[in-house]
Backbone as a printed PyTorch tensor [residue, N CA C, xyz], in Angstrom:
tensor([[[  8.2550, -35.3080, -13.0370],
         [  8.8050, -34.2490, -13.8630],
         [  7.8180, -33.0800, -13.9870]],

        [[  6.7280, -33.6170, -14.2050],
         [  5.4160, -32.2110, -14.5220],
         [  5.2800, -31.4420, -12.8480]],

        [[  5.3300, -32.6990, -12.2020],
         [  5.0090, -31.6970, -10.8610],
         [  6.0260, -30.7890, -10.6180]],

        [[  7.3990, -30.9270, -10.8440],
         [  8.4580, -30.5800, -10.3970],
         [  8.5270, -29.3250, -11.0650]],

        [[  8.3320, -29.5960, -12.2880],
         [  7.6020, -28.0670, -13.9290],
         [  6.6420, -27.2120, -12.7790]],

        [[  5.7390, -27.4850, -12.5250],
         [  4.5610, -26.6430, -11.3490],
         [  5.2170, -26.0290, -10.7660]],

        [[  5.5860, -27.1710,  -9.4520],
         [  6.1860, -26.5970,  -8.4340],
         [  6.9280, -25.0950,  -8.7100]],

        [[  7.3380, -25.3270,  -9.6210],
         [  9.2280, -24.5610,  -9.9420],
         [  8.1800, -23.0070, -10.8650]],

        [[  7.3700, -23.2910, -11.3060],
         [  6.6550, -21.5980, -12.0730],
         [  5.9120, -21.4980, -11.2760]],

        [[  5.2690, -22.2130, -10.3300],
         [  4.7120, -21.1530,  -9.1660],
         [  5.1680, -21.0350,  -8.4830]],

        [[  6.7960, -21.0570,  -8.0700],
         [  7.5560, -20.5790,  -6.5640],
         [  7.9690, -19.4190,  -7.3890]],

        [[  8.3540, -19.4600,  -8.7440],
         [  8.8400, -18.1450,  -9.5120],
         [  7.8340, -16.7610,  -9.2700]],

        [[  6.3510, -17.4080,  -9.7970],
         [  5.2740, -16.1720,  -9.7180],
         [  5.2040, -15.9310,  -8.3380]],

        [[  5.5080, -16.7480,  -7.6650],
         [  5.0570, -16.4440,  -5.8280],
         [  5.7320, -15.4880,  -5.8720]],

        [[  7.6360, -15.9970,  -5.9910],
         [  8.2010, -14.5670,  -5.4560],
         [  8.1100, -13.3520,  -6.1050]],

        [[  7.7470, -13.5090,  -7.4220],
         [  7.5910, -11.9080,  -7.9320],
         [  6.0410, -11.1470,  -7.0540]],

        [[  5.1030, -11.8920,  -6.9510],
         [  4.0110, -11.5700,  -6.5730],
         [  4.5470, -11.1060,  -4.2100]],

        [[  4.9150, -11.8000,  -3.9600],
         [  5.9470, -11.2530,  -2.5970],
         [  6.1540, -10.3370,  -2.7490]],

        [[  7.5090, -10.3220,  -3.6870],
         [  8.0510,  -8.9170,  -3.3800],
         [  7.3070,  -7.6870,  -3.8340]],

        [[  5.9430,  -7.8510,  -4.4980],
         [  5.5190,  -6.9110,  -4.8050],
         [  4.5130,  -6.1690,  -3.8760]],

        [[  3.8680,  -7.3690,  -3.2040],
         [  3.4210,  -7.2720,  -2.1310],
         [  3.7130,  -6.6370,  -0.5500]],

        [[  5.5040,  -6.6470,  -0.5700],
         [  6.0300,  -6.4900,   0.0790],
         [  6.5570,  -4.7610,  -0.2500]],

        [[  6.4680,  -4.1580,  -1.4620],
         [  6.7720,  -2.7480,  -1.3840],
         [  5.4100,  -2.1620,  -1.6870]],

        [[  4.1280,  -2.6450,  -1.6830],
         [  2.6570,  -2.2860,  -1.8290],
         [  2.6390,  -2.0600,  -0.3340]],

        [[  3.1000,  -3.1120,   0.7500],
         [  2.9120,  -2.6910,   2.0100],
         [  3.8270,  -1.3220,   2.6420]],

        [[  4.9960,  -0.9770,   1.8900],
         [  5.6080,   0.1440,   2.1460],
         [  5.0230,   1.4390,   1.5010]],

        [[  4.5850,   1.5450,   0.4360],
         [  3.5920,   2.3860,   0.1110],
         [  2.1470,   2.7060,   0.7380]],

        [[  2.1550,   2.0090,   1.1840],
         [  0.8380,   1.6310,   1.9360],
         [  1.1320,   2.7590,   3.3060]],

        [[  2.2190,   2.1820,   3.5340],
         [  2.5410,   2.9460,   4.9400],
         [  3.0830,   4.7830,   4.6340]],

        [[  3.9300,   4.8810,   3.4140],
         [  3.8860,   6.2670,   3.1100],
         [  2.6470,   7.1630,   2.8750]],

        [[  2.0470,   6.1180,   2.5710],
         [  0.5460,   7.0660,   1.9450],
         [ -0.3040,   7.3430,   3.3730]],

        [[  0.2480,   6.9330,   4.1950],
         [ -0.8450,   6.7150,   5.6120],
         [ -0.0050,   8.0280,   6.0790]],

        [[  1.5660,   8.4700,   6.1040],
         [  2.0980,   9.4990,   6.7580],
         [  1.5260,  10.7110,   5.7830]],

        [[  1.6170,  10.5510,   4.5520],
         [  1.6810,  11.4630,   3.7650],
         [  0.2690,  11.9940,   3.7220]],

        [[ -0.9890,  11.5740,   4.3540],
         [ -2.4470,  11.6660,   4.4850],
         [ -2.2130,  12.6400,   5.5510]],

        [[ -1.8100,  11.7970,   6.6840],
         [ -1.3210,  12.4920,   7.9650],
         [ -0.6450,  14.4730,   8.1400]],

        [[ -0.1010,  14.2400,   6.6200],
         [  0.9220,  15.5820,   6.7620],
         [  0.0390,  16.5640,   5.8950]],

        [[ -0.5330,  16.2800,   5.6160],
         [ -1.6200,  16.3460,   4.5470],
         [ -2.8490,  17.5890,   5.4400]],

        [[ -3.2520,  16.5780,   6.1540],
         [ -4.2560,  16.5290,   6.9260],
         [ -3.3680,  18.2960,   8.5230]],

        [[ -2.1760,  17.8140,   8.5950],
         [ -1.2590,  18.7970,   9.8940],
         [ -1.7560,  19.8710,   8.7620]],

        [[ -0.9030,  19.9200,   7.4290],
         [ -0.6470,  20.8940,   6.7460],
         [ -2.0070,  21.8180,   6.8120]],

        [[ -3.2930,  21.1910,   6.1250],
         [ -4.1630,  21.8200,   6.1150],
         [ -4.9970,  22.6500,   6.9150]],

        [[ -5.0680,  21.6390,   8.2890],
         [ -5.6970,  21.9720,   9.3550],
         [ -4.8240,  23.2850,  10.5380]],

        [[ -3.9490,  22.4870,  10.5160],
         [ -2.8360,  23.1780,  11.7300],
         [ -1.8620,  24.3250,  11.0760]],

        [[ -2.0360,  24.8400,   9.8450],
         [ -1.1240,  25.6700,   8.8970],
         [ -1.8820,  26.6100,   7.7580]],

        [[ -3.0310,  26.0110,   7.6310],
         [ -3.5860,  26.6560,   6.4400],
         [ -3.1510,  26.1910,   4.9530]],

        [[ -2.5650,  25.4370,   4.9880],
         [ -1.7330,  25.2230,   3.5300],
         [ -2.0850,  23.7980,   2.7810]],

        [[ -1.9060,  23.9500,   1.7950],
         [ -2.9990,  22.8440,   1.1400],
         [ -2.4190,  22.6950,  -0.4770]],

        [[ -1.9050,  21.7810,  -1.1090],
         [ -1.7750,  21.7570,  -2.4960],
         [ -1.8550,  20.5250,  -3.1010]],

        [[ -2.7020,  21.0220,  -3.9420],
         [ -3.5090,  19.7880,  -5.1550],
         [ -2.6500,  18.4910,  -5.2090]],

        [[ -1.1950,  18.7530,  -5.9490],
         [ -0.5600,  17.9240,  -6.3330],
         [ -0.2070,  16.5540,  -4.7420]],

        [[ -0.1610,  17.0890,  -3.9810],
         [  0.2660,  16.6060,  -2.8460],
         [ -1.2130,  15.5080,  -2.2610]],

        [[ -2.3930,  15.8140,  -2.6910],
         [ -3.8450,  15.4400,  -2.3900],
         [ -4.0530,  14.2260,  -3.4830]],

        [[ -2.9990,  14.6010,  -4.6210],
         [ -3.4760,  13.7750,  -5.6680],
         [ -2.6870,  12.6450,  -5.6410]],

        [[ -0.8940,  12.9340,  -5.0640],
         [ -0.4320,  11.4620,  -4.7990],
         [ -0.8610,  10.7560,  -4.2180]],

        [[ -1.7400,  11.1390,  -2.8040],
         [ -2.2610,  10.0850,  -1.8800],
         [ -3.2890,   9.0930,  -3.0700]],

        [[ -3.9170,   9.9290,  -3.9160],
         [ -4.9790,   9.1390,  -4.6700],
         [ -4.4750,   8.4090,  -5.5610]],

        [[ -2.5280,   8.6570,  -6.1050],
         [ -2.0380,   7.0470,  -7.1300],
         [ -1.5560,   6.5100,  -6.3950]],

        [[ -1.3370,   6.9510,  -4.8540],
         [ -1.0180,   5.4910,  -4.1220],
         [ -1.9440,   4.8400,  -3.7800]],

        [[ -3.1040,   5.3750,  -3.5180],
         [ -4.0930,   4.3700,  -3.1070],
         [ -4.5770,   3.4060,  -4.2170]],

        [[ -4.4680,   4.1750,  -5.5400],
         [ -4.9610,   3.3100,  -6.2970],
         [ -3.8540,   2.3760,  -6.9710]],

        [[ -2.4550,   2.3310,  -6.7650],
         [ -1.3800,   1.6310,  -6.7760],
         [ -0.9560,   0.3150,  -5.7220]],

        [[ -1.8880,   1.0810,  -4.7430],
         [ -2.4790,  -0.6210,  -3.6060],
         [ -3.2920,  -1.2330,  -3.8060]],

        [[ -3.7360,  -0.6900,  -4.1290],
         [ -5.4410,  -1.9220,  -4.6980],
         [ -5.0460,  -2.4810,  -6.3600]],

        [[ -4.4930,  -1.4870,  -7.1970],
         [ -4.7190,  -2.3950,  -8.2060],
         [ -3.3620,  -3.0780,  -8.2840]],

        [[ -2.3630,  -2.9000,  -7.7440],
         [ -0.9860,  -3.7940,  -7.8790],
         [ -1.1850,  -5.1730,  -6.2410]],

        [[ -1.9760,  -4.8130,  -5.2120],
         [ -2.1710,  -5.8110,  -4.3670],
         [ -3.0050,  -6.6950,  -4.6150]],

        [[ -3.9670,  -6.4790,  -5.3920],
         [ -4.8650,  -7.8310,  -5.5350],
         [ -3.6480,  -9.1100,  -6.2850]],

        [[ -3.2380,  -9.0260,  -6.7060],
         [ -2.6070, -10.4670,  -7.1920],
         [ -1.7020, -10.8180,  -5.9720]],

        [[ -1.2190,  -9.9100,  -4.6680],
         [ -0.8850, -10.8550,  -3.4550],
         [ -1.6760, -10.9370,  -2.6670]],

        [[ -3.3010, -10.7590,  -2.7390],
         [ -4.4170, -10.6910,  -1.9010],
         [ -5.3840, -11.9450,  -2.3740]],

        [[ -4.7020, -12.2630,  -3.7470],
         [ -5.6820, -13.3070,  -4.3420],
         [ -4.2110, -15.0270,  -3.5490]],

        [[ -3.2330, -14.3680,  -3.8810],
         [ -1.7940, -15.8620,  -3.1510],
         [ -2.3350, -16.0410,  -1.9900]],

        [[ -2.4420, -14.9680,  -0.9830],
         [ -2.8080, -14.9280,   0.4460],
         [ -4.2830, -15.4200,   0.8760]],

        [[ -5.2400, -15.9620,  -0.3460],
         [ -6.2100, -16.2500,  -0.2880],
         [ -7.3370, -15.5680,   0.8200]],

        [[ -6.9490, -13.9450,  -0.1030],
         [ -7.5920, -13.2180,   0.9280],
         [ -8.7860, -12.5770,   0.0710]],

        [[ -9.1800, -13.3480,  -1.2200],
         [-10.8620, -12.5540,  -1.8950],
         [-11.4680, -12.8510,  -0.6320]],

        [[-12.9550, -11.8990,  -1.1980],
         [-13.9850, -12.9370,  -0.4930],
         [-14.5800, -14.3680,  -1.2430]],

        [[-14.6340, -14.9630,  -0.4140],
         [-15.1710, -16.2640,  -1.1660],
         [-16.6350, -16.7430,  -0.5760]],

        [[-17.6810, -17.2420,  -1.1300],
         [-18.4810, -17.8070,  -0.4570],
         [-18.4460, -19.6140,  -0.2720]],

        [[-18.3230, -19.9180,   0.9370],
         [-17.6350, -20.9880,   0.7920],
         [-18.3820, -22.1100,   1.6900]],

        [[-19.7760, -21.5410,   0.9220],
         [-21.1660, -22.6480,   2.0160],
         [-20.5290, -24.3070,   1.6860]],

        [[-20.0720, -24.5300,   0.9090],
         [-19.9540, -26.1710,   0.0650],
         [-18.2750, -26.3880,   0.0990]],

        [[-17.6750, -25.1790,  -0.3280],
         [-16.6180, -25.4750,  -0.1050],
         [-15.6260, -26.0060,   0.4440]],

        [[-16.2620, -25.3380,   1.9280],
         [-15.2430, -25.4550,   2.9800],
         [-15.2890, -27.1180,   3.4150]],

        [[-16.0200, -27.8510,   3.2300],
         [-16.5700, -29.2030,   3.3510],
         [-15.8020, -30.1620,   2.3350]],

        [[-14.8680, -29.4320,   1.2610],
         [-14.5080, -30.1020,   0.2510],
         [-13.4550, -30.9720,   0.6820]],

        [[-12.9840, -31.9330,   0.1010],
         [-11.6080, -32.3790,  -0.0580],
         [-10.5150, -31.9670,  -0.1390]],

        [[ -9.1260, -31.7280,  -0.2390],
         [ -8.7120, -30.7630,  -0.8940],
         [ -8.1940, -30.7800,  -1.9320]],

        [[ -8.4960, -31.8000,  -2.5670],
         [ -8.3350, -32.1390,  -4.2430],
         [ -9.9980, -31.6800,  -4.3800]],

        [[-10.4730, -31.4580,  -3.3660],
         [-11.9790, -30.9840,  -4.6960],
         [-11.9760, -29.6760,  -4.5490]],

        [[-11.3560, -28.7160,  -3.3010],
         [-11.0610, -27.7360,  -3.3980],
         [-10.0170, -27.4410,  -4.6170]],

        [[ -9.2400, -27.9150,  -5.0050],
         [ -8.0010, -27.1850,  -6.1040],
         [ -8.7810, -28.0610,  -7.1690]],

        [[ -9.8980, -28.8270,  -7.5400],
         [-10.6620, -28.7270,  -8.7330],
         [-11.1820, -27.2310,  -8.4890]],

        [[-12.4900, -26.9790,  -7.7460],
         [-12.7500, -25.6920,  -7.5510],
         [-12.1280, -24.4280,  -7.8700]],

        [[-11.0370, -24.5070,  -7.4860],
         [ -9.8510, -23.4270,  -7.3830],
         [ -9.0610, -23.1480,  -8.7730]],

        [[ -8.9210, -24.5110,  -9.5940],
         [ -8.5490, -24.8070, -10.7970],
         [ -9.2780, -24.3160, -12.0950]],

        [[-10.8420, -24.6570, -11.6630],
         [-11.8530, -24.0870, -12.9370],
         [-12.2770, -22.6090, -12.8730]],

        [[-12.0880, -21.8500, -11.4230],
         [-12.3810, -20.9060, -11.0590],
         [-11.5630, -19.6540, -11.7270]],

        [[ -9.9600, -20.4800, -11.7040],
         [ -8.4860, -19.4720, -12.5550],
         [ -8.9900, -19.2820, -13.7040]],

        [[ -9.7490, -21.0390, -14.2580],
         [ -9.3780, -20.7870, -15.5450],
         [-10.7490, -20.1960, -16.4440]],

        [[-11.8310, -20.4000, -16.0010],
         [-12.9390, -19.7430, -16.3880],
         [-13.7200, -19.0720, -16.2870]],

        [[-12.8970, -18.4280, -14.8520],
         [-13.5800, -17.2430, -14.5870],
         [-12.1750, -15.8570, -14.4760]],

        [[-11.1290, -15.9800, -13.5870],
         [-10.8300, -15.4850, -13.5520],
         [ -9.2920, -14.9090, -14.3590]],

        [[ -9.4020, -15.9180, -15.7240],
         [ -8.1840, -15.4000, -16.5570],
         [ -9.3710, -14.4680, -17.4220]],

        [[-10.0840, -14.9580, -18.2300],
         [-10.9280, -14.7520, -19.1050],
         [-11.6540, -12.6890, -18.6000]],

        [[-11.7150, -12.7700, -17.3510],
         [-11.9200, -11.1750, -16.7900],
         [-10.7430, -10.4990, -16.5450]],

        [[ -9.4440, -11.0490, -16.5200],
         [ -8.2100, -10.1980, -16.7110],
         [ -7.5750, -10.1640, -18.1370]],

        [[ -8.0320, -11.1230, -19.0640],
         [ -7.7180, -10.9700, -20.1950],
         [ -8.7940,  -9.7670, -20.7160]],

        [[-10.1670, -10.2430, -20.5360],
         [-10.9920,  -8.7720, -20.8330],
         [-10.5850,  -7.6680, -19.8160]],

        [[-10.1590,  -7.1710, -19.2570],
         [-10.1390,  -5.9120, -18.3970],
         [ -8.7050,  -5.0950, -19.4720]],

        [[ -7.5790,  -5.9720, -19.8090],
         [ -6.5540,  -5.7060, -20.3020],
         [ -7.1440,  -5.3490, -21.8670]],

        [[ -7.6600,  -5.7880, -22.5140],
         [ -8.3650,  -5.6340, -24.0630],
         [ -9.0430,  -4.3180, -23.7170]],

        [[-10.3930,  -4.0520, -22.6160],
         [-10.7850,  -2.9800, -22.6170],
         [-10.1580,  -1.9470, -22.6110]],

        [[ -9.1420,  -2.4100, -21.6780],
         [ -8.3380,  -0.5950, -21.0200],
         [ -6.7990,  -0.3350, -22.1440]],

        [[ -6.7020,  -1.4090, -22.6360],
         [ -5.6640,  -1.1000, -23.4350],
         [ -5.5850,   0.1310, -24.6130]],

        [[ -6.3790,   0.3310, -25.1310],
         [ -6.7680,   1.5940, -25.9920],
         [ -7.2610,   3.2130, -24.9940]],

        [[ -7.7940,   2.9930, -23.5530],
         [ -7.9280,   3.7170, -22.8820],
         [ -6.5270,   4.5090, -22.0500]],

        [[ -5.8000,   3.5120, -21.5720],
         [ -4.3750,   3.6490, -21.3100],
         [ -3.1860,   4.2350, -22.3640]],

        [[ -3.1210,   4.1490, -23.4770],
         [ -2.2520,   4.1630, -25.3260],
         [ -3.0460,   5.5450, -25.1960]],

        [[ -3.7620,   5.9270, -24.9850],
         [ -4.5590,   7.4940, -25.7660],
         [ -4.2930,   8.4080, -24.4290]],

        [[ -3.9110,   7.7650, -23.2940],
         [ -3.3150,   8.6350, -22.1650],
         [ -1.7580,   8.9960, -22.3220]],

        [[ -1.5390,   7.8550, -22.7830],
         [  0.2620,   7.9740, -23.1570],
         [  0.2540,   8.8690, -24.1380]],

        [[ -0.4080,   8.7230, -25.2780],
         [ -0.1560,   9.6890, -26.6580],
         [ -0.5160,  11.4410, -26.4220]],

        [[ -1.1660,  11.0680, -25.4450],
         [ -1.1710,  12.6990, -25.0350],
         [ -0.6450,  13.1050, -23.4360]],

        [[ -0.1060,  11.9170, -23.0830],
         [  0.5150,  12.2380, -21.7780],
         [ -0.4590,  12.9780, -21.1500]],

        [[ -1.3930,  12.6650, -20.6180],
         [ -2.7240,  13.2990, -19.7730],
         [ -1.8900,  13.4610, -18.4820]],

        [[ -2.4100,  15.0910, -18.6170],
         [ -2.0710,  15.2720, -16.6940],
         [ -3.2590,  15.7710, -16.0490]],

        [[ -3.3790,  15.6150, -15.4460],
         [ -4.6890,  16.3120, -14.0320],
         [ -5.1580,  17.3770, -14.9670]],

        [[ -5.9880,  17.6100, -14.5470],
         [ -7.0010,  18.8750, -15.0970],
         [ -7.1200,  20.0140, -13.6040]],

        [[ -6.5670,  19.5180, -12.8150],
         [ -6.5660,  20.6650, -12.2040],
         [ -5.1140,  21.5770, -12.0490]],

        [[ -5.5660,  22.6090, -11.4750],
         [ -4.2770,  23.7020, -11.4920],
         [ -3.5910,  23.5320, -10.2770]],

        [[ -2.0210,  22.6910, -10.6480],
         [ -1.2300,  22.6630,  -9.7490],
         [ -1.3130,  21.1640,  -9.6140]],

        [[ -1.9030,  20.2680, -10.3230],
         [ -2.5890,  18.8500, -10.1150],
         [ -0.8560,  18.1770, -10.6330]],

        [[ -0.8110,  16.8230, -10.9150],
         [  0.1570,  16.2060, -11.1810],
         [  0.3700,  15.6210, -12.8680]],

        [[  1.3160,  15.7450, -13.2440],
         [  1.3970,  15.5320, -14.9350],
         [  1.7540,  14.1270, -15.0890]],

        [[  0.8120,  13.1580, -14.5490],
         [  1.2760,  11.7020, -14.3720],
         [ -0.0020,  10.8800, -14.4700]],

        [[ -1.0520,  11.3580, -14.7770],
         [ -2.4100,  10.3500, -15.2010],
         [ -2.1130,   9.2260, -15.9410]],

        [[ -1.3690,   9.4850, -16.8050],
         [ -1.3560,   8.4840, -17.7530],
         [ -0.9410,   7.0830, -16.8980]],

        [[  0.4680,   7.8490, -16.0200],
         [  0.5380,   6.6780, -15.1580],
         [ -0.1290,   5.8090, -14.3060]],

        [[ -0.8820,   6.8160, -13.9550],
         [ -2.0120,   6.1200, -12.7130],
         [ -3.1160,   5.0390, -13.5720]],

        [[ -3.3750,   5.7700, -15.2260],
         [ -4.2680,   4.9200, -15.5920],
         [ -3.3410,   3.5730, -15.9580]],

        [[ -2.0460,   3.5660, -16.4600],
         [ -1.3340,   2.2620, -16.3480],
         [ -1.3980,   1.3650, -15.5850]],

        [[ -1.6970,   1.3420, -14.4560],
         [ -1.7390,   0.5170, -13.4480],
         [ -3.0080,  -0.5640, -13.5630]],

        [[ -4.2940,  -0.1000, -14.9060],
         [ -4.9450,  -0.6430, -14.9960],
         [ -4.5060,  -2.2030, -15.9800]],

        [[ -3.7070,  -2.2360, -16.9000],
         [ -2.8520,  -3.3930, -17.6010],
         [ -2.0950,  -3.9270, -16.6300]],

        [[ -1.4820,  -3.2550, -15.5410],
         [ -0.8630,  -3.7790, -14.4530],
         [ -1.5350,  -4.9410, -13.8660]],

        [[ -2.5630,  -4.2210, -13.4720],
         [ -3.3380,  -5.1330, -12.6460],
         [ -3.8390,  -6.2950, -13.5130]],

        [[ -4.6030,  -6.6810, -14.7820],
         [ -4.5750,  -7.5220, -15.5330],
         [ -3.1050,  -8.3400, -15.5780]],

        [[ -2.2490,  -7.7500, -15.7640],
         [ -1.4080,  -8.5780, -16.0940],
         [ -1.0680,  -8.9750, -14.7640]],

        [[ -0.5040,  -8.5040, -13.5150],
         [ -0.6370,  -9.3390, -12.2240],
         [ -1.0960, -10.4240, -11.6000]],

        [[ -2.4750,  -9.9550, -11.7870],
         [ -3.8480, -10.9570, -11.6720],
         [ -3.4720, -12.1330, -12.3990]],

        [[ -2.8310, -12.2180, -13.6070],
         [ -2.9110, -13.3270, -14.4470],
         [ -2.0210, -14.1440, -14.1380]],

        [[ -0.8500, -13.8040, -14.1630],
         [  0.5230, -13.9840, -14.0550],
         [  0.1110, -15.2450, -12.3650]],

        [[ -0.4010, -14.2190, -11.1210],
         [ -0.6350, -14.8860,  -9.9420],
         [ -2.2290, -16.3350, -10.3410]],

        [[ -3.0880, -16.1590, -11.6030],
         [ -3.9390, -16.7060, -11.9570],
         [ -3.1830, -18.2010, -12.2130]],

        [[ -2.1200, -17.7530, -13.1150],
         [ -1.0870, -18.6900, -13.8650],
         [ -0.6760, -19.8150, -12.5390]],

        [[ -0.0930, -18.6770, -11.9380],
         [  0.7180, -19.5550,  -9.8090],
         [ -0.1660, -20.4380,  -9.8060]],

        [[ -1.6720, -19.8680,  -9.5350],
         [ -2.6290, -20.8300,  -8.8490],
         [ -3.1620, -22.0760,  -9.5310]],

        [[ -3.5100, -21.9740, -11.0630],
         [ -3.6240, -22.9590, -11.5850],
         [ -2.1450, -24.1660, -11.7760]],

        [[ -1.2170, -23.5150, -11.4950],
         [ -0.1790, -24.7950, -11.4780],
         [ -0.1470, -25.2720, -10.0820]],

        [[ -0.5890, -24.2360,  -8.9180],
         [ -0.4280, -24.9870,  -7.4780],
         [ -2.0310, -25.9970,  -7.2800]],

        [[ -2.7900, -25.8970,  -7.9610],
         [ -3.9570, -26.4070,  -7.9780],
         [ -3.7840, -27.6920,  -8.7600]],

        [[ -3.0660, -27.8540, -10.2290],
         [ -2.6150, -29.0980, -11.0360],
         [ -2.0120, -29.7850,  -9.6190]],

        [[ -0.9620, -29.5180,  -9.4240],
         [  0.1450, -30.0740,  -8.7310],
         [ -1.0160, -31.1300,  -7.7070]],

        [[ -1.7830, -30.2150,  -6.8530],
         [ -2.2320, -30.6310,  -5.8050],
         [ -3.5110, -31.8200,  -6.8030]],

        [[ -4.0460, -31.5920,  -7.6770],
         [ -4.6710, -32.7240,  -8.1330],
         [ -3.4540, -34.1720,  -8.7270]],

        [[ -2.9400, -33.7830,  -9.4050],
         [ -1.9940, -34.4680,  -9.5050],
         [ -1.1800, -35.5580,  -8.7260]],

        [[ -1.1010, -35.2890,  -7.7210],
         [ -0.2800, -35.4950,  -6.6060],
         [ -0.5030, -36.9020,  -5.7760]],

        [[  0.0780, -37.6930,  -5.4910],
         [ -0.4830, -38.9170,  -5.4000],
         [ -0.9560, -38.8740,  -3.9140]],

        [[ -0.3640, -37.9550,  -2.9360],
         [ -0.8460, -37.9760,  -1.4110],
         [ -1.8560, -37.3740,  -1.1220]],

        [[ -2.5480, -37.7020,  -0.1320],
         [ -3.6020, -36.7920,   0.0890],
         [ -3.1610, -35.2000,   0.4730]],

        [[ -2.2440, -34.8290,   1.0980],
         [ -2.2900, -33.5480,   1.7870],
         [ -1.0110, -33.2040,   1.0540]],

        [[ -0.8490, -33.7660,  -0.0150],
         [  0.2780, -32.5890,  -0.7910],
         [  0.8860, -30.9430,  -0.7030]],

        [[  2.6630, -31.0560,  -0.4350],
         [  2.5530, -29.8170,  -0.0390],
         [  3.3180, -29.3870,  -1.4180]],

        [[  2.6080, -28.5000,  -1.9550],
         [  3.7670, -27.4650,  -2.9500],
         [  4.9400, -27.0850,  -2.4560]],

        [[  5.4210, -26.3870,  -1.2740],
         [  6.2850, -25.8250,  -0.3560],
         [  7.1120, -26.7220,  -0.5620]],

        [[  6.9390, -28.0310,  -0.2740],
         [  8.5220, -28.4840,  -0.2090],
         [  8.8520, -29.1210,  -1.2950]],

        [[  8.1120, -28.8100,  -2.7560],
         [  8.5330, -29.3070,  -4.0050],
         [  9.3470, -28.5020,  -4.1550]],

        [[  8.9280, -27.0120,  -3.8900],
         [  9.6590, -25.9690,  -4.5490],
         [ 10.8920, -25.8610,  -3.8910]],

        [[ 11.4340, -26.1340,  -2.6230],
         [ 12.2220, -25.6490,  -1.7770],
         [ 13.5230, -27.2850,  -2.3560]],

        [[ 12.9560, -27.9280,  -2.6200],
         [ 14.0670, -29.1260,  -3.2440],
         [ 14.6510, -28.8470,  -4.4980]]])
């Protein structure tokens, strides 16, 4: 029953963390044309405007801070993994297990406490660019910083139930995948 509880809230966070992953990679790719046109405009035309310089900079920062929680599923941090890689893989998802929970909820719960009063005082004055012609949407861009806390956590949450499961689990090579898919 508990595994089946796991299984079933981390296939939920998976797919929200997917599909998010999956329109981070389409942004990803607008921001690469829109650099591109960017770059024609300036060079090959003479023409050049702020606002247009500054979206490339909330998409970029709308990939990094909304992709790390499908960069952390994809087990794509860096890790140093002199001892690790040697583990079991119940001693890996111990590892993996204490790592969610004492290191890396505890720095998305603080990142969200810090920026939360930093983000609320952007909204209350709706901060826009300081430059002339810049974009009237800071506030948004700084949102993305609770985003990312809350992402991070949410995918923190995935991993510590795919990590239970796998301690839990009476086989050695336990697969989550086909708990969830039953």
């Amino acid at each position: 029953m508990l595994l089946n509880w796991l299984a079933h809230v981390t296939g939920f966070i998976d797919k929200i963390t997917d599909n998010t992953g999956k329109l981070i990679s389409w942004l990803t790719l607008f921001m690469v044309l829109l650099t591109f046109l960017i770059v024609v405009l300036r060079y090959g035309f003479n023409v050049g405007w702020i606002g247009m310089q500054e979206s490339v900079l909330y998409f970029h920062g709308t990939v990094f801070m909304l992709g790390a929680a499908y960069t952390l599923k994809a087990d794509g941090h860096v890790r140093v993994d002199i001892f690790y890689q040697n583990f079991s893989i119940k001693g890996q998802a111990l590892v993996n297990l204490l790592g969610a929970l004492f290191l890396l909820l505890p720095v998305c719960i603080f990142i969200f406490y810090i920026s939360f009063d930093y983000v609320a005082t952007s909204w209350r004055i709706m901060e826009k660019s300081p430059e002339a012609g810049g974009l009237p949407l800071v506030y948004l861009s700084k949102s993305l910083l609770l985003l990312l806390a809350v992402s991070l956590s949410l995918q923190g949450i995935s991993e510590i139930c795919r990590n239970l499961h796998t301690l839990l689990s009476k086989s050695k090579h336990p697969s989550l995948e086909k708990e969830v898919s039953e």
